[in-house]
mmCIF file of the C-alpha atoms, coordinates in Angstrom:
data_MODEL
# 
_entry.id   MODEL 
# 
loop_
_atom_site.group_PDB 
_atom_site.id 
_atom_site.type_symbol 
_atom_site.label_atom_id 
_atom_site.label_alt_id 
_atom_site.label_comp_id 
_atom_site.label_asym_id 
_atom_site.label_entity_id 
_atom_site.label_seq_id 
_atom_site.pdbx_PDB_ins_code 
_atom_site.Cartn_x 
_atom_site.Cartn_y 
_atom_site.Cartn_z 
_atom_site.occupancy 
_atom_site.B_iso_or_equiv 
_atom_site.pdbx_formal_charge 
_atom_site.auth_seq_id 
_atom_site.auth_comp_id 
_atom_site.auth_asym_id 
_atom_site.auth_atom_id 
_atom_site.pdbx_PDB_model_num 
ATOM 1  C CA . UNK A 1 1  ? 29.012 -12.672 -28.144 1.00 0.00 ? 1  UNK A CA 1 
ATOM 2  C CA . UNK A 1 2  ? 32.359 -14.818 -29.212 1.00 0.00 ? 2  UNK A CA 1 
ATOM 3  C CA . UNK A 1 3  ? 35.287 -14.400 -26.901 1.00 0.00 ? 3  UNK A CA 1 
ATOM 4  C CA . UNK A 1 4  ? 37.246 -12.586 -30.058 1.00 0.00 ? 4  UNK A CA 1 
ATOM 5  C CA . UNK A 1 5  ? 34.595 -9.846  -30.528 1.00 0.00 ? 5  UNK A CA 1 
ATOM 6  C CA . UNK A 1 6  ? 34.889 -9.151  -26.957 1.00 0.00 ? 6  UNK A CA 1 
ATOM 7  C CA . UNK A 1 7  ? 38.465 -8.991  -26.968 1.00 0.00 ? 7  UNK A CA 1 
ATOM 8  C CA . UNK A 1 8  ? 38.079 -6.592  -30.190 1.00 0.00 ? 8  UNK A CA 1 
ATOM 9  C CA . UNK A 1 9  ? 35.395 -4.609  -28.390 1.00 0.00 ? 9  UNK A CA 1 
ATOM 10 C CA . UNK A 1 10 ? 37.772 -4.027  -25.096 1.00 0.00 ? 10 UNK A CA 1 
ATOM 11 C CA . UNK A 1 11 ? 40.919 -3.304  -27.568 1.00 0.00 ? 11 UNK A CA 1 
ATOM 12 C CA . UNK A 1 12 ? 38.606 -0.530  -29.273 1.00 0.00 ? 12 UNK A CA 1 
ATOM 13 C CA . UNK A 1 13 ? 36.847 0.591   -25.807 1.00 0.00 ? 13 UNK A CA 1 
ATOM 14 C CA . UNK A 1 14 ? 40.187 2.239   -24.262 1.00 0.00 ? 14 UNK A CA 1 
ATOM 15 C CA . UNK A 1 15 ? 40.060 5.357   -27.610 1.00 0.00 ? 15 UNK A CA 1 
ATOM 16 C CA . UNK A 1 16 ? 36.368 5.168   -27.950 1.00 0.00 ? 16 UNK A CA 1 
ATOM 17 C CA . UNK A 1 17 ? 34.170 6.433   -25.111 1.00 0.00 ? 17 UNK A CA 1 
ATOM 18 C CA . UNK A 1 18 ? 30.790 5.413   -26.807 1.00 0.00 ? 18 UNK A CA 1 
ATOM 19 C CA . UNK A 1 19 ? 31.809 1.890   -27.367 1.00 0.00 ? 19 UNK A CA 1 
ATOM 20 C CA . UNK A 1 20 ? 33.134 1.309   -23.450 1.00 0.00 ? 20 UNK A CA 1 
ATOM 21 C CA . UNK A 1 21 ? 29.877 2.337   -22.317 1.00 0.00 ? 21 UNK A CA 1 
ATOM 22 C CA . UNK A 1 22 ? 27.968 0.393   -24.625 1.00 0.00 ? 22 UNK A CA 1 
ATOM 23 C CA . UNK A 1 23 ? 29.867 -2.486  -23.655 1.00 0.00 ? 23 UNK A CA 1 
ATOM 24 C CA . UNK A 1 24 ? 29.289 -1.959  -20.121 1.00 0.00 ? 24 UNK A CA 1 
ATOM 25 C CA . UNK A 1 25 ? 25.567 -1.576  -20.578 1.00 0.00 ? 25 UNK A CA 1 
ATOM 26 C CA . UNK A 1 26 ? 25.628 -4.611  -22.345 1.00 0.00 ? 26 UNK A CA 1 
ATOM 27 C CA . UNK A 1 27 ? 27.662 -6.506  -19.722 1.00 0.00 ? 27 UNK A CA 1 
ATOM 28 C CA . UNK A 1 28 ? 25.158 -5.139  -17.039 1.00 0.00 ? 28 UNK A CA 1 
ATOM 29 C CA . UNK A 1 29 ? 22.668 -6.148  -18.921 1.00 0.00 ? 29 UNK A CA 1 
ATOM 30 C CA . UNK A 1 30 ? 23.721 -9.619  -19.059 1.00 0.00 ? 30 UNK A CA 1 
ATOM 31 C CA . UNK A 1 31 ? 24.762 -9.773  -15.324 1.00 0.00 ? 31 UNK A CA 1 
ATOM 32 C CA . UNK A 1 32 ? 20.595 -8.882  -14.964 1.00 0.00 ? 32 UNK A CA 1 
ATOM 33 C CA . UNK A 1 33 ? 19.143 -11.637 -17.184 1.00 0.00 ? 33 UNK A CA 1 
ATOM 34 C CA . UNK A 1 34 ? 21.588 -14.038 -15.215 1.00 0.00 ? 34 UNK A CA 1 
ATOM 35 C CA . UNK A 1 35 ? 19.829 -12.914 -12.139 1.00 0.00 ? 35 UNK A CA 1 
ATOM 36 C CA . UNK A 1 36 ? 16.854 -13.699 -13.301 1.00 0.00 ? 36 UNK A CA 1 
ATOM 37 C CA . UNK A 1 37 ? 17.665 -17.340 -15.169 1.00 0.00 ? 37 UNK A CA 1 
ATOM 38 C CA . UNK A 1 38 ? 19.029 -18.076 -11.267 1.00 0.00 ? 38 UNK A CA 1 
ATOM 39 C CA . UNK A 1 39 ? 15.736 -18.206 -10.019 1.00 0.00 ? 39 UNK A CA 1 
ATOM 40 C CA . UNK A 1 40 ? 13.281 -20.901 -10.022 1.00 0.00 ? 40 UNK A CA 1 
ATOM 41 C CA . UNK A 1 41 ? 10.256 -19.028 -10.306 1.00 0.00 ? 41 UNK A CA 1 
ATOM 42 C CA . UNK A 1 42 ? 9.742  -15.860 -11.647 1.00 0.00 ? 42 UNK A CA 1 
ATOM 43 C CA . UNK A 1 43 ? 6.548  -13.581 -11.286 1.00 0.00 ? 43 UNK A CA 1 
ATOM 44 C CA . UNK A 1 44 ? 4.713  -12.462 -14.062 1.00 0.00 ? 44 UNK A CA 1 
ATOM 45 C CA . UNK A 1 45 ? 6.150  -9.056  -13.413 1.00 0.00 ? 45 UNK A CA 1 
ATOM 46 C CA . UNK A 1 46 ? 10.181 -10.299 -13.400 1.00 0.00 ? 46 UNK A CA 1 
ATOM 47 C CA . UNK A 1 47 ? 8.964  -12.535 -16.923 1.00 0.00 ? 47 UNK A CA 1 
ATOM 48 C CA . UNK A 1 48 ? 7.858  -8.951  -18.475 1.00 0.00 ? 48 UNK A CA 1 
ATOM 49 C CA . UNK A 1 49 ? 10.792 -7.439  -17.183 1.00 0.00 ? 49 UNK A CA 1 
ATOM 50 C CA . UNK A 1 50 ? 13.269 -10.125 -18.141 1.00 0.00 ? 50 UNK A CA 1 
ATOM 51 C CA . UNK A 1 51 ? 11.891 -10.043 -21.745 1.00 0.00 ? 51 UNK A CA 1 
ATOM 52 C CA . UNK A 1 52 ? 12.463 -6.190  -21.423 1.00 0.00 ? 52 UNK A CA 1 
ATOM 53 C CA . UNK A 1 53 ? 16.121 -6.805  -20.518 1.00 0.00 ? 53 UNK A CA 1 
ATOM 54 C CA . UNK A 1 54 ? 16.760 -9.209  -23.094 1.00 0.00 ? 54 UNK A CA 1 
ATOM 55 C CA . UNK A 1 55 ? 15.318 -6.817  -26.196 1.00 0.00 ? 55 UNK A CA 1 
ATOM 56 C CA . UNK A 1 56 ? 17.743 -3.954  -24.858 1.00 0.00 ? 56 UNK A CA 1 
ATOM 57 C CA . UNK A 1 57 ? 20.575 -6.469  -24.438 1.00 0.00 ? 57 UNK A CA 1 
ATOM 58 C CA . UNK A 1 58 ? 20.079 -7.453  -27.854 1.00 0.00 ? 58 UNK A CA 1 
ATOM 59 C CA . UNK A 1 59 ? 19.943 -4.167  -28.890 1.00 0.00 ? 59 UNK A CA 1 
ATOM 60 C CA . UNK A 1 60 ? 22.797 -3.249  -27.260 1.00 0.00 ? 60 UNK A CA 1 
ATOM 61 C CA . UNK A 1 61 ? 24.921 -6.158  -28.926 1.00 0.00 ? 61 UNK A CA 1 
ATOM 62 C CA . UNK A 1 62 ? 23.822 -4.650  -32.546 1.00 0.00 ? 62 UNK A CA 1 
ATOM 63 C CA . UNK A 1 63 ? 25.196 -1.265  -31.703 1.00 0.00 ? 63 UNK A CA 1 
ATOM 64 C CA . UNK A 1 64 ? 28.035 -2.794  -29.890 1.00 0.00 ? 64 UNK A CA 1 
ATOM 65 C CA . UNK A 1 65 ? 28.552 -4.661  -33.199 1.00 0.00 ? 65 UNK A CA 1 
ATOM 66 C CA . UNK A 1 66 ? 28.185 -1.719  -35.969 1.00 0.00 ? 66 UNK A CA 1 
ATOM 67 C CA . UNK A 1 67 ? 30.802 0.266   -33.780 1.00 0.00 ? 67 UNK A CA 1 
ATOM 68 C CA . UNK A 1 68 ? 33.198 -2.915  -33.798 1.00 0.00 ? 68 UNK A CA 1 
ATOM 69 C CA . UNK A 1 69 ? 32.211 -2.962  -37.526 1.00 0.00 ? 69 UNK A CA 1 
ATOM 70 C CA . UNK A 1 70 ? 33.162 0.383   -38.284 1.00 0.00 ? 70 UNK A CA 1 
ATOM 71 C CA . UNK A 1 71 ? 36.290 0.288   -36.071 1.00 0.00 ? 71 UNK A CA 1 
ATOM 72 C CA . UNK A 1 72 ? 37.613 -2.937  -38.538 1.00 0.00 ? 72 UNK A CA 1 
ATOM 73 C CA . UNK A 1 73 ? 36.461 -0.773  -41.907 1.00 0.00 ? 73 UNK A CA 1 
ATOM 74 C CA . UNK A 1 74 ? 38.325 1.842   -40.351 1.00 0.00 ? 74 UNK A CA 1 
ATOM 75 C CA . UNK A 1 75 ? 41.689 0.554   -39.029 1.00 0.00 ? 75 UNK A CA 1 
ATOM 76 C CA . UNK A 1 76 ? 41.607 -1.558  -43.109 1.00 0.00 ? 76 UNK A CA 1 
ATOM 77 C CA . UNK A 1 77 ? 42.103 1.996   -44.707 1.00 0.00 ? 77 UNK A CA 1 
# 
């Protein structure tokens, strides 16, 4: 995510509820994946779960995106 979007997102996030705590999920998120590119070795267990992690981080970037979308289409009429 580019630094502007998150600036956007955090501008948006203090009048919309659902968008702060997407954006926290998806900062969580990220703090967990970081954990796991930290270690050197991961079991085949933290490799399933990392790749679990990074589909609902993705995931949580798209919705984080259509609300930032929808808060620009909004705040242009």
């Amino acid at each position: 995510m580019e630094h502007r979007e998150e600036e956007l997102i955090q501008q948006h996030a203090v009048h919309d509820e659902e968008l702060r705590g997407l954006y926290q999920e998806h900062l969580e998120l990220k703090h967990q994946l970081e954990a796991f590119r930290n270690k050197l070795y991961l079991t085949p267990e933290e490799e399933l779960e990392k790749k679990r992690i990074q589909k609902l981080k993705l995931a949580s970037k798209d919705r984080l995106m259509d609300l930032l979308n929808r808060h620009q289409h909004d705040g242009a009429h």
